[in-house]
Structure formats: structure tokens, C-alpha cells
N, C-alpha and C positions, 0 to 999 in steps of 0.2 A: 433524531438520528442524523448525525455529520452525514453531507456527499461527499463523497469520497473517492469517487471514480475519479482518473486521472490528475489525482494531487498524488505526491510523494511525500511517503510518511518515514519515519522512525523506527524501523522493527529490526528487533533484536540485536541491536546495534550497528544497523546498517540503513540504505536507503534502499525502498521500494517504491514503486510507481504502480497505483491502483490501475489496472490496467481493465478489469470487468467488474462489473456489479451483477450479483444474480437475485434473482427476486427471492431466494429462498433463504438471504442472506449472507451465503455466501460470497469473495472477493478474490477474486486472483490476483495475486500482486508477483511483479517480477524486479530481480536486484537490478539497482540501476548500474552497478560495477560491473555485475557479471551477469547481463541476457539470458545468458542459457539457466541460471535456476529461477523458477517459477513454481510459488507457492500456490493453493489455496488454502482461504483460512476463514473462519468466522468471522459477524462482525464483531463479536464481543473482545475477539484476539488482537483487533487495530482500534477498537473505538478509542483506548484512552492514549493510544501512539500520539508523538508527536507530530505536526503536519509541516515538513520542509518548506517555507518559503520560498518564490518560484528562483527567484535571484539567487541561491544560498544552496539547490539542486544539481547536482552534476550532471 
């Protein structure tokens, strides 16, 4: 299993910043465009995301 906490990944055609990791597998991620929407999601829903580059992150 990827770490994932505070890398920005690929979802849904946008950027998101793993912002928690829960032990139960769950991951809250929030858009890095727009703060105010904040998902959570499984891990199986970002495992195969892609991981933004730290350089290449807005």
C-alpha cells in the first residue's frame, strides 16, 4: 500500500492533497483549486491515481 498522506494526487480530473489517512482506510482529500470541497474516499478510489510531482502541484 502507496503513503499517501500529503502527496497530491490525480482524481477525477483534478488535483487533490491527501490531507488524512484513517486507519480504517479511509483518506480525506481536499481540491487543491478549491479548499472548500473535501472529499472522503477509499483507498481503492486513489490507489491507482496518479501522484503530482511536488514541482508540478499548484
Amino acid at each position: 500500500m502507496r503513503k499517501l498522506e500529503n502527496k497530491v494526487v490525480l482524481y477525477k480530473n483534478e488535483q487533490y492533497k491527501v490531507i488524512k489517512e484513517f486507519s480504517d482506510g479511509f483518506y480525506m482529500i481536499q481540491n487543491v483549486q478549491h479548499a472548500i470541497y473535501i472529499e472522503l474516499v477509499l483507498y481503492k478510489d486513489i490507489a491507482s491515481c496518479t501522484i503530482v510531482p511536488e514541482d508540478f502541484a499548484e
